[in-house]
mmCIF file of the N, C-alpha and C atoms, coordinates in Angstrom:
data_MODEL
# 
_entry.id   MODEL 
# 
loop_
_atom_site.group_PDB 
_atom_site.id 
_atom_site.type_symbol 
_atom_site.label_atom_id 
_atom_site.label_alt_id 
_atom_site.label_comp_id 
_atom_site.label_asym_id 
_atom_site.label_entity_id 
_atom_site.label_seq_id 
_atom_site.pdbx_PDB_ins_code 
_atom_site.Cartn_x 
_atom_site.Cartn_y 
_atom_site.Cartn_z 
_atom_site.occupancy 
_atom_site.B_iso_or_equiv 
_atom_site.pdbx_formal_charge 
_atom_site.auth_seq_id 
_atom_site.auth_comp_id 
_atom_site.auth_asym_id 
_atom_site.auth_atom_id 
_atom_site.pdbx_PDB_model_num 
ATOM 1   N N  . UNK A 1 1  ? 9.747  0.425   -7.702  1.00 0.00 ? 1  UNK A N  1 
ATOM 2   C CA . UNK A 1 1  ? 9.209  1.757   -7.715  1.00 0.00 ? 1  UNK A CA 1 
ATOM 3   C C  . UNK A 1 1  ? 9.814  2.515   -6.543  1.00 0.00 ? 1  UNK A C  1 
ATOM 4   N N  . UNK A 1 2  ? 10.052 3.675   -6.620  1.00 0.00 ? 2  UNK A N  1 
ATOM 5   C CA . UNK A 1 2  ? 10.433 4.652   -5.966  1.00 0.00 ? 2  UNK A CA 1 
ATOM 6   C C  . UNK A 1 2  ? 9.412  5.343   -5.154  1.00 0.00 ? 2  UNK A C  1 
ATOM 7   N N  . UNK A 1 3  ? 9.642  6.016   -3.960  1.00 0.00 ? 3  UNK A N  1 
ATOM 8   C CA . UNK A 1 3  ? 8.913  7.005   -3.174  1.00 0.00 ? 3  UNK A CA 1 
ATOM 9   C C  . UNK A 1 3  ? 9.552  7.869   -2.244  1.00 0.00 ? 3  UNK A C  1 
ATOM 10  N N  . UNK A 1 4  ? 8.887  8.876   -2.052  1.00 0.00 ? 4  UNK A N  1 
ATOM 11  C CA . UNK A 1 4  ? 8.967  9.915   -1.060  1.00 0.00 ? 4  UNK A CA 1 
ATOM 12  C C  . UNK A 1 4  ? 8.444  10.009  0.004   1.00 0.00 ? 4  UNK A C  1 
ATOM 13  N N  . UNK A 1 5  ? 8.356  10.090  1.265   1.00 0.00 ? 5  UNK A N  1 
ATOM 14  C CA . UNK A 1 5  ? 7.185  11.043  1.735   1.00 0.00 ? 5  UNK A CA 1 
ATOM 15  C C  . UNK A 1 5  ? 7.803  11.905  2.851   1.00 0.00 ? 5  UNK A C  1 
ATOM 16  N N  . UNK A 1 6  ? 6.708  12.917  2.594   1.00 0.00 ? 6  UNK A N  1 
ATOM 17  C CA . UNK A 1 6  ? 6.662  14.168  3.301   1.00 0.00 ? 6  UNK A CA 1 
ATOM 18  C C  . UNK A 1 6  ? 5.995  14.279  4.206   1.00 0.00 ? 6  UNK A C  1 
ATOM 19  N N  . UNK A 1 7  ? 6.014  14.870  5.636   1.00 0.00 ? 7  UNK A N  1 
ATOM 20  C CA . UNK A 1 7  ? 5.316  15.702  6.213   1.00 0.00 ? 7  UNK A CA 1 
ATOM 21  C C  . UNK A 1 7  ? 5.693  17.000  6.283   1.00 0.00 ? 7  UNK A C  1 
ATOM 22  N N  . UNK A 1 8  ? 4.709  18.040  6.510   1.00 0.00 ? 8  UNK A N  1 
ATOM 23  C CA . UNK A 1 8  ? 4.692  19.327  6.633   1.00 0.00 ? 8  UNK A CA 1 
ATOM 24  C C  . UNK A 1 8  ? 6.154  19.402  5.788   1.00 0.00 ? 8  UNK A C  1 
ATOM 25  N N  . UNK A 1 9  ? 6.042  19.563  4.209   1.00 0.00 ? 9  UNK A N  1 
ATOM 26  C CA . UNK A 1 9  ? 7.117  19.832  3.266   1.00 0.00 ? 9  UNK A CA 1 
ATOM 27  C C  . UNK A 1 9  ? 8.316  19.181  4.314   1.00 0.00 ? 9  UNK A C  1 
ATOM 28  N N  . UNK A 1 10 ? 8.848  18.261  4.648   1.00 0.00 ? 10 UNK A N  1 
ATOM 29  C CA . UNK A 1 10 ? 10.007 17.958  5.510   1.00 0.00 ? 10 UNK A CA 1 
ATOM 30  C C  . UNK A 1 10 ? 9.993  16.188  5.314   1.00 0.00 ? 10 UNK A C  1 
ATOM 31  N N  . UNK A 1 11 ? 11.090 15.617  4.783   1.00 0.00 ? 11 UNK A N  1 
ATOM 32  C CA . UNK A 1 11 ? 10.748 14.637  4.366   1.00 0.00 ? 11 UNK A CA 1 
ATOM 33  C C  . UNK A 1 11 ? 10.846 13.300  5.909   1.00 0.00 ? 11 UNK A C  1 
ATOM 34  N N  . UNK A 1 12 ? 10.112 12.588  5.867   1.00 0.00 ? 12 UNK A N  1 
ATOM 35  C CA . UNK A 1 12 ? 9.232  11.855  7.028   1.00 0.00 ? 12 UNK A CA 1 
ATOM 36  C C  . UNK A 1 12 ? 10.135 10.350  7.292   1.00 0.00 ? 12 UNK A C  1 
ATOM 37  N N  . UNK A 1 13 ? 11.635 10.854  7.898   1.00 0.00 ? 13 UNK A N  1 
ATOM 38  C CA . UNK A 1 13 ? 12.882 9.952   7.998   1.00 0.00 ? 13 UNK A CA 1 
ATOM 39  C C  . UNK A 1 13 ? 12.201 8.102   9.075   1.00 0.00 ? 13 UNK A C  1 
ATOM 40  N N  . UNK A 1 14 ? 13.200 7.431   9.075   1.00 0.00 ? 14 UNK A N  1 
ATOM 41  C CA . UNK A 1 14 ? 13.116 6.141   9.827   1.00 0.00 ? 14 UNK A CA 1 
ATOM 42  C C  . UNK A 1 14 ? 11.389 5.578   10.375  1.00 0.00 ? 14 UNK A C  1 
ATOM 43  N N  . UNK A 1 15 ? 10.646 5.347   9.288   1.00 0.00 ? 15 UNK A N  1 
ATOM 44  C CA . UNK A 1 15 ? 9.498  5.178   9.432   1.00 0.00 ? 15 UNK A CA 1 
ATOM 45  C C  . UNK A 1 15 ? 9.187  4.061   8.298   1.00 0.00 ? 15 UNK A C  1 
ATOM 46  N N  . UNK A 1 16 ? 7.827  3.400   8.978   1.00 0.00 ? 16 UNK A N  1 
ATOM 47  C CA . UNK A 1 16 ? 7.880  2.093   8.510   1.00 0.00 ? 16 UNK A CA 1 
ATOM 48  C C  . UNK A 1 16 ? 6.465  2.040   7.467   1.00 0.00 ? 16 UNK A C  1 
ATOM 49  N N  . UNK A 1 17 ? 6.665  1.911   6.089   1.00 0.00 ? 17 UNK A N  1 
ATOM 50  C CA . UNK A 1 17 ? 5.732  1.734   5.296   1.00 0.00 ? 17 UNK A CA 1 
ATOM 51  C C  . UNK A 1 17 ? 5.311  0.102   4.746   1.00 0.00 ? 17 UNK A C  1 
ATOM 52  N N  . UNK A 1 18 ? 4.295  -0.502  4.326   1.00 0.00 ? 18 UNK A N  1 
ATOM 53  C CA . UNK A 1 18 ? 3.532  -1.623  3.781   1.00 0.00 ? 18 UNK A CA 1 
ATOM 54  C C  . UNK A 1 18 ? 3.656  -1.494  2.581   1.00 0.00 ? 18 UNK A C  1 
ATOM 55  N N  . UNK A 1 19 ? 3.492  -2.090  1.975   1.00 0.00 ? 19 UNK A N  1 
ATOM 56  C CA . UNK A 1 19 ? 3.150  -2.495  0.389   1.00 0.00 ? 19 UNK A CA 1 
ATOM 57  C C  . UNK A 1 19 ? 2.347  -3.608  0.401   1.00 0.00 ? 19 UNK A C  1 
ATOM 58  N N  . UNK A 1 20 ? 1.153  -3.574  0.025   1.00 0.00 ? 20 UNK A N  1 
ATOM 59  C CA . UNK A 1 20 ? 0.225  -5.102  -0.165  1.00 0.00 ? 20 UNK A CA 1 
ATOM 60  C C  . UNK A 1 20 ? -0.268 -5.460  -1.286  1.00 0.00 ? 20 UNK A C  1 
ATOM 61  N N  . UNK A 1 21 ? -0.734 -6.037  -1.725  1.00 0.00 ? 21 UNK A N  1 
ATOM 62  C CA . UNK A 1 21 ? -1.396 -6.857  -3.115  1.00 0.00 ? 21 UNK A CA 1 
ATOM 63  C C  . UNK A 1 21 ? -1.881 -7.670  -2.953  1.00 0.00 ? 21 UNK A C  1 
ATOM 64  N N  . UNK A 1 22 ? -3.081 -8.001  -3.592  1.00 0.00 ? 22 UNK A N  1 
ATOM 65  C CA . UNK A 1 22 ? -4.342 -8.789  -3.556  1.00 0.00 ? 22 UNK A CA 1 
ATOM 66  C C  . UNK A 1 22 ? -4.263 -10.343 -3.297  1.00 0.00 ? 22 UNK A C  1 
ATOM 67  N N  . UNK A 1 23 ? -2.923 -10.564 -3.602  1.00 0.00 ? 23 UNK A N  1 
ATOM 68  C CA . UNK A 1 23 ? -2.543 -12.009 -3.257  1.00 0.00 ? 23 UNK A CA 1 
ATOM 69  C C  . UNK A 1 23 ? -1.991 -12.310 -2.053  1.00 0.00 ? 23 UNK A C  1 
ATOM 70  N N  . UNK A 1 24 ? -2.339 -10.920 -0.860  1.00 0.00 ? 24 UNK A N  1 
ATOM 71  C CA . UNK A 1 24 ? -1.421 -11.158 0.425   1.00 0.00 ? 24 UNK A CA 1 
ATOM 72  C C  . UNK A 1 24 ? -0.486 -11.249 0.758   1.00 0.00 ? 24 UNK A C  1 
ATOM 73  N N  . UNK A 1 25 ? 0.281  -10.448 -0.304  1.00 0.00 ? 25 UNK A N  1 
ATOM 74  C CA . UNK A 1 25 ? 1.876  -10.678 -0.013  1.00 0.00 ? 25 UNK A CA 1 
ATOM 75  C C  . UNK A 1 25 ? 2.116  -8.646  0.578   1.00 0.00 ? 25 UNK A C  1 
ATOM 76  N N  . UNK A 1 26 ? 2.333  -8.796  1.248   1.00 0.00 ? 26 UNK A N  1 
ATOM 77  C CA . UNK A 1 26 ? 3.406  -7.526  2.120   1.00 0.00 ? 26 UNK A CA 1 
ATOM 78  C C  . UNK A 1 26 ? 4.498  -7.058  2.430   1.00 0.00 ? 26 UNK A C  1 
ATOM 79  N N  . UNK A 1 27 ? 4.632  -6.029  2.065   1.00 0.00 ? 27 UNK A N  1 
ATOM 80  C CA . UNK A 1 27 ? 6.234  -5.731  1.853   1.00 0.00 ? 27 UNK A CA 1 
ATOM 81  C C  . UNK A 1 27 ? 6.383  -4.607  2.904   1.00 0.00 ? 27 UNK A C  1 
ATOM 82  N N  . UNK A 1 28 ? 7.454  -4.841  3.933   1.00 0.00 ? 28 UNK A N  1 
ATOM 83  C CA . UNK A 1 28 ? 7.656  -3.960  4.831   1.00 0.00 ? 28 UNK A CA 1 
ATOM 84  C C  . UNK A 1 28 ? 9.275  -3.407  4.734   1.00 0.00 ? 28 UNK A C  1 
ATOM 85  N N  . UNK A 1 29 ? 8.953  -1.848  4.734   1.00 0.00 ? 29 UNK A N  1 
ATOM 86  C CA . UNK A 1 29 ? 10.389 -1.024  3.845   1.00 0.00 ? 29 UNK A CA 1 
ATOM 87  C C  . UNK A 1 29 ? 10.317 0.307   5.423   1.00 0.00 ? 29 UNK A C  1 
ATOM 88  N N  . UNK A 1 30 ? 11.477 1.025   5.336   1.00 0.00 ? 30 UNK A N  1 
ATOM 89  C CA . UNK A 1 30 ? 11.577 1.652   6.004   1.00 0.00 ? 30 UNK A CA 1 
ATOM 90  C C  . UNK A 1 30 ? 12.110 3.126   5.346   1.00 0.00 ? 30 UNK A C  1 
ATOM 91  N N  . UNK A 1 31 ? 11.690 4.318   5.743   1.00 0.00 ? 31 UNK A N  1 
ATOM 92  C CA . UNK A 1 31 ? 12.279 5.350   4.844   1.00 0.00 ? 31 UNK A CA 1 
ATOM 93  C C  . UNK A 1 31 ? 13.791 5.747   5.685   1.00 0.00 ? 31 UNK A C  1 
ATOM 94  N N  . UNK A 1 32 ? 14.246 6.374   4.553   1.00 0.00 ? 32 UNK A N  1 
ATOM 95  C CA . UNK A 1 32 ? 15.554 6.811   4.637   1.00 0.00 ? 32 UNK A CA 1 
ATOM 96  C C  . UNK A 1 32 ? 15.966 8.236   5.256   1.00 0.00 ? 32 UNK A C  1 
ATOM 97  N N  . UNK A 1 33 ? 16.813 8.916   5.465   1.00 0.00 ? 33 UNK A N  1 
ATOM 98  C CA . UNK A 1 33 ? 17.119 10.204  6.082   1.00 0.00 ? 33 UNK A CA 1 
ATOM 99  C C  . UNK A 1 33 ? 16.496 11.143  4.667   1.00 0.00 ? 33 UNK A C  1 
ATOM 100 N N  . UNK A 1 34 ? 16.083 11.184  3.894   1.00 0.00 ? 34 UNK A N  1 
ATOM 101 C CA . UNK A 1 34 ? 15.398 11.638  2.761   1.00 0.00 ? 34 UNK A CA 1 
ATOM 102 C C  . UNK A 1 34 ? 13.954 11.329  2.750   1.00 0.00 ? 34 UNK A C  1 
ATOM 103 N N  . UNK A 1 35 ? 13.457 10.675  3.397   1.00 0.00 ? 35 UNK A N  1 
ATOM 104 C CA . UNK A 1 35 ? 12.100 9.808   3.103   1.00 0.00 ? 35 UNK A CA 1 
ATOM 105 C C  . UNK A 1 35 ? 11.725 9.194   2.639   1.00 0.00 ? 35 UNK A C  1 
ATOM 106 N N  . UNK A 1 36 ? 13.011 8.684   1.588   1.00 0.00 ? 36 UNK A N  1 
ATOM 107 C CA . UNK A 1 36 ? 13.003 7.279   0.004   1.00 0.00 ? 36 UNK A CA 1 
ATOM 108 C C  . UNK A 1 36 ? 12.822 6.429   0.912   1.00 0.00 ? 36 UNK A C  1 
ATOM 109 N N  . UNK A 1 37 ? 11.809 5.644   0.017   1.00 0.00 ? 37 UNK A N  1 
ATOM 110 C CA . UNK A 1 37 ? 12.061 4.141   0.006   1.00 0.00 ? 37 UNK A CA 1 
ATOM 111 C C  . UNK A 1 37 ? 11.746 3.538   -1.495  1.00 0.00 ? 37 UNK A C  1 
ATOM 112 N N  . UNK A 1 38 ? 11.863 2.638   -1.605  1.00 0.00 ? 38 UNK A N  1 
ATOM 113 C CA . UNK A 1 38 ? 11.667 1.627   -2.716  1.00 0.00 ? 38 UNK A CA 1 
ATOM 114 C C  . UNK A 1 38 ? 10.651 0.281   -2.127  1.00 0.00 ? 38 UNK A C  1 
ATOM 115 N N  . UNK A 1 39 ? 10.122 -0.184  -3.529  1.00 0.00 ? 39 UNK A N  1 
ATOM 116 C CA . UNK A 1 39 ? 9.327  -1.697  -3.498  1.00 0.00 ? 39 UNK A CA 1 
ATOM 117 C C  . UNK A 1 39 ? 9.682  -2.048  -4.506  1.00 0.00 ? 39 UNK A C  1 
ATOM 118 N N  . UNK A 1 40 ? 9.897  -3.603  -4.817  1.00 0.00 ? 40 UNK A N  1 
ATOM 119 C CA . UNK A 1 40 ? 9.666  -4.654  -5.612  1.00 0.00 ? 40 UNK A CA 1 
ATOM 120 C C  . UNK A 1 40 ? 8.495  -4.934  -6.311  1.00 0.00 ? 40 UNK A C  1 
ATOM 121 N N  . UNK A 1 41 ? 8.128  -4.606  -7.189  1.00 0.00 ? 41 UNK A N  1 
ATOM 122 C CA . UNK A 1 41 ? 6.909  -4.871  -7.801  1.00 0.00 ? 41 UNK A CA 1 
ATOM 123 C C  . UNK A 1 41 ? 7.448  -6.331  -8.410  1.00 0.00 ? 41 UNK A C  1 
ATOM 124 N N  . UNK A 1 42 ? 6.787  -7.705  -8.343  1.00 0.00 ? 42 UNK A N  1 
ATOM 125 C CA . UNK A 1 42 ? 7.201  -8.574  -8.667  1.00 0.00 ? 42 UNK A CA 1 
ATOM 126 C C  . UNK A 1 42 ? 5.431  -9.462  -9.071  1.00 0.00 ? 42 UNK A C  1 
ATOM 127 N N  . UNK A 1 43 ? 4.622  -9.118  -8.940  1.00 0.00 ? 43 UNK A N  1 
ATOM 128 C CA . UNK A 1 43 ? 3.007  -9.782  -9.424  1.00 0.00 ? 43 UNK A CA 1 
ATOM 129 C C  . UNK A 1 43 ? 2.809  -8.584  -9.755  1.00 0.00 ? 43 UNK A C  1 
ATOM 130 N N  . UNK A 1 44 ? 1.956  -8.839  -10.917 1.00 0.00 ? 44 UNK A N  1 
ATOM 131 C CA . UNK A 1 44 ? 0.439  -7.676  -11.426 1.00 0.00 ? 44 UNK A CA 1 
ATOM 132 C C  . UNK A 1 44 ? -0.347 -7.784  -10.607 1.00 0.00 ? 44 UNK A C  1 
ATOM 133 N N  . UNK A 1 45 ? -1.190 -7.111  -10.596 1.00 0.00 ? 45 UNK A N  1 
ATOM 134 C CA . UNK A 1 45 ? -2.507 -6.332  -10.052 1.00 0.00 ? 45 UNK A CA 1 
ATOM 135 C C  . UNK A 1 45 ? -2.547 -4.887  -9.364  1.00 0.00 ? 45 UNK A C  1 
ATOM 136 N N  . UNK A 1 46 ? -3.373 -5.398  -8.429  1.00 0.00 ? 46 UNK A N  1 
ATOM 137 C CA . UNK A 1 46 ? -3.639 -3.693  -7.125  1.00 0.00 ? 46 UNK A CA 1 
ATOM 138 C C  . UNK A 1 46 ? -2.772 -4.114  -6.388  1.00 0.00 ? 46 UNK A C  1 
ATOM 139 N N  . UNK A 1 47 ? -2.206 -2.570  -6.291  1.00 0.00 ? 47 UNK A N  1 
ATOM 140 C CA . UNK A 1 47 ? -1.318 -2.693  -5.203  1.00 0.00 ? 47 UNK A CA 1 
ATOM 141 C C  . UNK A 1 47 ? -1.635 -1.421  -4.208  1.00 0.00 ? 47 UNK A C  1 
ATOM 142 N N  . UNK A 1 48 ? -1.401 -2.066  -2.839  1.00 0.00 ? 48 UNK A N  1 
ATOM 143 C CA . UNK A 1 48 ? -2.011 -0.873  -1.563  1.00 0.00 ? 48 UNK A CA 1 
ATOM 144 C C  . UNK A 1 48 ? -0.321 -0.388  -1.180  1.00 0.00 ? 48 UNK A C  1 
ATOM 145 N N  . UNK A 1 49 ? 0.049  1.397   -1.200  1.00 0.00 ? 49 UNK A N  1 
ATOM 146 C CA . UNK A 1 49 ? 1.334  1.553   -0.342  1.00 0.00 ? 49 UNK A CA 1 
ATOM 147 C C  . UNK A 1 49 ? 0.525  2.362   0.849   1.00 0.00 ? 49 UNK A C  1 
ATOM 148 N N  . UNK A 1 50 ? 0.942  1.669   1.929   1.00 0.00 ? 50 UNK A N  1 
ATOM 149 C CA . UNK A 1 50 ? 0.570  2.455   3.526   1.00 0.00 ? 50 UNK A CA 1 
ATOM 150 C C  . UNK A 1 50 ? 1.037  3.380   4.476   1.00 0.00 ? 50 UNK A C  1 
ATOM 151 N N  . UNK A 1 51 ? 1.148  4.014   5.174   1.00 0.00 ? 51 UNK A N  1 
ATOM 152 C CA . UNK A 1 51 ? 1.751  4.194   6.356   1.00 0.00 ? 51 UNK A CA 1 
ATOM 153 C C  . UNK A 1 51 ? 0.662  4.942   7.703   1.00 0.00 ? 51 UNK A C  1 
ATOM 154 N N  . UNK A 1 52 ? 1.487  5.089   8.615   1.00 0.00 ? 52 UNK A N  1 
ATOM 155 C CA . UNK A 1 52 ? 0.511  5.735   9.704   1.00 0.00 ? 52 UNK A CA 1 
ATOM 156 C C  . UNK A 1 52 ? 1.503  6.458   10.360  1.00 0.00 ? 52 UNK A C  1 
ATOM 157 N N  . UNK A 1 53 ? 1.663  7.472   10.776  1.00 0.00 ? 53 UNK A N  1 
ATOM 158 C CA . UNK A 1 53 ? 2.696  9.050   11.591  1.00 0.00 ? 53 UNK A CA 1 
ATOM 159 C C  . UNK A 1 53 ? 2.066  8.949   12.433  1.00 0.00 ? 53 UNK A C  1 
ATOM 160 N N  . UNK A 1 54 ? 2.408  8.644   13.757  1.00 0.00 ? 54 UNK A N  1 
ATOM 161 C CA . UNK A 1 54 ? 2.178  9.413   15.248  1.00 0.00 ? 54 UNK A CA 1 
ATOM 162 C C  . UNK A 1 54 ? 2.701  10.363  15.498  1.00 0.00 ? 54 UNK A C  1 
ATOM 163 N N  . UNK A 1 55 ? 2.328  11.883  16.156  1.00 0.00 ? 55 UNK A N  1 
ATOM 164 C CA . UNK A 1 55 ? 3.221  12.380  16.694  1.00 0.00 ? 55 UNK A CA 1 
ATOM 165 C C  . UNK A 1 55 ? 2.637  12.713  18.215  1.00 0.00 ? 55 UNK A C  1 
ATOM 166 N N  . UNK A 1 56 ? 2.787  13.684  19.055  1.00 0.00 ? 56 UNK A N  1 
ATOM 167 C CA . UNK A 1 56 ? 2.767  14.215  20.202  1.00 0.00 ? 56 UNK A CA 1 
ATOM 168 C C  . UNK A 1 56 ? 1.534  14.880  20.106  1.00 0.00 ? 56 UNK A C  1 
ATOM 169 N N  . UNK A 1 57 ? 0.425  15.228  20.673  1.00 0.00 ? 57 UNK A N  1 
ATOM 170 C CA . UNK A 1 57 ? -0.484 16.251  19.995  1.00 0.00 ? 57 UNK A CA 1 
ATOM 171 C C  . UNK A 1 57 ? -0.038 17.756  20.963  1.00 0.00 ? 57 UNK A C  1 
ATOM 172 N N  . UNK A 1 58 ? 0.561  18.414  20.133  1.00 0.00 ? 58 UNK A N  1 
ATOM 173 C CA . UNK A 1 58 ? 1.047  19.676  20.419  1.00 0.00 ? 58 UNK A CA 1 
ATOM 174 C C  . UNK A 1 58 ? 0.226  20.999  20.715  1.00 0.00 ? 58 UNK A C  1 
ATOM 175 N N  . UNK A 1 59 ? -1.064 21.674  20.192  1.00 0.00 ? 59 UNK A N  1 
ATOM 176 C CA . UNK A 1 59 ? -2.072 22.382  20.864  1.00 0.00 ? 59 UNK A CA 1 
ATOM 177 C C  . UNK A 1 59 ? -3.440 21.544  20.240  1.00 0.00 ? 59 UNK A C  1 
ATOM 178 N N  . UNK A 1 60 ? -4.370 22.479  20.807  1.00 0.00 ? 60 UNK A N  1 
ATOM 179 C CA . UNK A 1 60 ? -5.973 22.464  20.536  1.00 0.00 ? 60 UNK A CA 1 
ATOM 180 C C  . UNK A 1 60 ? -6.318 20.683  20.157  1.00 0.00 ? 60 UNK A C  1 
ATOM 181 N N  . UNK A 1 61 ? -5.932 19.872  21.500  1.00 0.00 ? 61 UNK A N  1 
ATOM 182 C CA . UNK A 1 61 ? -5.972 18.525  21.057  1.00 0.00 ? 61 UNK A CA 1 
ATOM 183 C C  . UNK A 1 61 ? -7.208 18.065  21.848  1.00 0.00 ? 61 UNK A C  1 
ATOM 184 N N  . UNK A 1 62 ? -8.257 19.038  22.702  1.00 0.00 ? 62 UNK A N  1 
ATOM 185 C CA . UNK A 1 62 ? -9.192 18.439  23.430  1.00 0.00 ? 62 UNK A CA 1 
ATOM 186 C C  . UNK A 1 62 ? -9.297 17.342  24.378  1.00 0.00 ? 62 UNK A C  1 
ATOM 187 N N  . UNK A 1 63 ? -8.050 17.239  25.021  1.00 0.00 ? 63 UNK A N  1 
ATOM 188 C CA . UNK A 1 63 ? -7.101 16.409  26.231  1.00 0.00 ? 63 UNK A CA 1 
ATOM 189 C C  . UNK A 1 63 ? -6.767 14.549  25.396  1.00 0.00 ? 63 UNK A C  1 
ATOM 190 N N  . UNK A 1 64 ? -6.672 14.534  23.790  1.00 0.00 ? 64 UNK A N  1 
ATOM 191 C CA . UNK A 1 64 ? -6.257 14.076  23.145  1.00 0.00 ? 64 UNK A CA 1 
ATOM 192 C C  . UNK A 1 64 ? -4.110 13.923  23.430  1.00 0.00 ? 64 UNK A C  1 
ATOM 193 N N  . UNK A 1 65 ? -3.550 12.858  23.548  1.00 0.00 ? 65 UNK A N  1 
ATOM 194 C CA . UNK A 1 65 ? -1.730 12.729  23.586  1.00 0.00 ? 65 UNK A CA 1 
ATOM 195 C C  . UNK A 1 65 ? -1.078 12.784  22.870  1.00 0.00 ? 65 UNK A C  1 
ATOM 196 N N  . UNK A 1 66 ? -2.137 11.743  21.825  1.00 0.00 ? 66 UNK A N  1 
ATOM 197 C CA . UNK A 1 66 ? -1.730 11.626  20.134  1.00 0.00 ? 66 UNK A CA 1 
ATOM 198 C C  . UNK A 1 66 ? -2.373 12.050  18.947  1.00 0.00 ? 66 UNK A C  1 
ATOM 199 N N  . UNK A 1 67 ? -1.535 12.712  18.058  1.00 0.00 ? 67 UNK A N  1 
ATOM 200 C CA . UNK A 1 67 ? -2.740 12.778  16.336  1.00 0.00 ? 67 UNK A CA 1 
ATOM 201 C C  . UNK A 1 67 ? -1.959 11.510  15.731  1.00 0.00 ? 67 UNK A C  1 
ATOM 202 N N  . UNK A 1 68 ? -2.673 11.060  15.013  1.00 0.00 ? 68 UNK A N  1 
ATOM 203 C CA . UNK A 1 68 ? -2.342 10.227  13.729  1.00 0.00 ? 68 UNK A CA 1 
ATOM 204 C C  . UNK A 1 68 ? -2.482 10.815  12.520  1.00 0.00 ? 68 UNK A C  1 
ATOM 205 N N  . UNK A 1 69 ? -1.561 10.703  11.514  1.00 0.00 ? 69 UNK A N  1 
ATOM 206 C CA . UNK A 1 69 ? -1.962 11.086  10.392  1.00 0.00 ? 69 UNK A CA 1 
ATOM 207 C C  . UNK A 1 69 ? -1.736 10.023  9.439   1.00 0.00 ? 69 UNK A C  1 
ATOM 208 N N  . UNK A 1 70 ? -2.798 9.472   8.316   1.00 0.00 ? 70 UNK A N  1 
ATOM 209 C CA . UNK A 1 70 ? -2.642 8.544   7.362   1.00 0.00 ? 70 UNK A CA 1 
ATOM 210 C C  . UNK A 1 70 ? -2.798 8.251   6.122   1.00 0.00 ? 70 UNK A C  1 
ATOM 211 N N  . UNK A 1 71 ? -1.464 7.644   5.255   1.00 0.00 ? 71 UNK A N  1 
ATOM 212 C CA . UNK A 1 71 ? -1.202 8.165   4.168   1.00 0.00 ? 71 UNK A CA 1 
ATOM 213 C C  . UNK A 1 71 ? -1.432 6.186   3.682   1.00 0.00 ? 71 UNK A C  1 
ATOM 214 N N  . UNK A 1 72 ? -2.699 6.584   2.099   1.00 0.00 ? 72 UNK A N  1 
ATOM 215 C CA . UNK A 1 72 ? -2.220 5.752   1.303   1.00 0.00 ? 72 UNK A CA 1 
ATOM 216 C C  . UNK A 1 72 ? -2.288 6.033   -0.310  1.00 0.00 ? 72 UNK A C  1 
ATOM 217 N N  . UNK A 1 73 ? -2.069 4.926   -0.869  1.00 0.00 ? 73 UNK A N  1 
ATOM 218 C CA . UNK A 1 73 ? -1.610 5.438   -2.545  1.00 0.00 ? 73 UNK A CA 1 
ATOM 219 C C  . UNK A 1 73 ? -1.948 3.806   -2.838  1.00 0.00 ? 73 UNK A C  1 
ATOM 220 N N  . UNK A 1 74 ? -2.599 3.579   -4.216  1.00 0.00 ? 74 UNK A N  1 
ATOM 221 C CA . UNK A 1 74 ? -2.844 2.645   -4.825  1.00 0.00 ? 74 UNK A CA 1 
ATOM 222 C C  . UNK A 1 74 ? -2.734 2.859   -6.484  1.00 0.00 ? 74 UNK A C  1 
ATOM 223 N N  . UNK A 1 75 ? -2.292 1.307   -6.867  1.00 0.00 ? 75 UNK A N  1 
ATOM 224 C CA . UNK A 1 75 ? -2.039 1.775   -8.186  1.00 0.00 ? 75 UNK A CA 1 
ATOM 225 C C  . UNK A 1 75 ? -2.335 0.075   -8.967  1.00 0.00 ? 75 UNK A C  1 
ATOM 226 N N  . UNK A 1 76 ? -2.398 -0.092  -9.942  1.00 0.00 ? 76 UNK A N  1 
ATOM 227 C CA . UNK A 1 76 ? -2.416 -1.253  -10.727 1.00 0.00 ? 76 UNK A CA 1 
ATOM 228 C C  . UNK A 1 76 ? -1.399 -1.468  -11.367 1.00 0.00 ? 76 UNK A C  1 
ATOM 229 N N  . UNK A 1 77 ? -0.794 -2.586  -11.491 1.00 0.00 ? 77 UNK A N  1 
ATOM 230 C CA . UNK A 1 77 ? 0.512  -2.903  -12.271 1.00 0.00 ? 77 UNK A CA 1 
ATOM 231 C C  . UNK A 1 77 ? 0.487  -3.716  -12.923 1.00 0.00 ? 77 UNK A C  1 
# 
């Protein structure tokens, strides 16, 4: 399977996404200068795709350094 991801419409380069499934197997992929990545779907069931964005916290952060922002997607196969 194929993916994207975006932040703020801008696609979200050299960053490290999960893939998990109920049988504990994890797949660690990295996105591309586009934000593609790909997984192996290789067992049925649920499958968890993850990630987590740090950035800098830039205004109105309430003496906060960092935001996190966190992205997931699940699907059955």
């Amino acid at each position: 399977m194929n993916f994207q991801v975006l932040f703020d419409s801008k696609p979200l380069t050299d960053k490290t996404v999960f893939a998990d499934n109920l049988d504990s197997e994890t797949q660690k992929m990295m996105t591309d200068k586009d934000g593609k990545f790909s997984i192996k779907i290789e067992k049925s069931g649920l499958w968890l795709v993850r990630l987590v964005y740090m950035q800098r916290c830039a205004k109105d952060c309430s003496g906060a350094d960092w935001e996190s922002f966190w992205s997931a997607f699940s699907f059955g196969a």
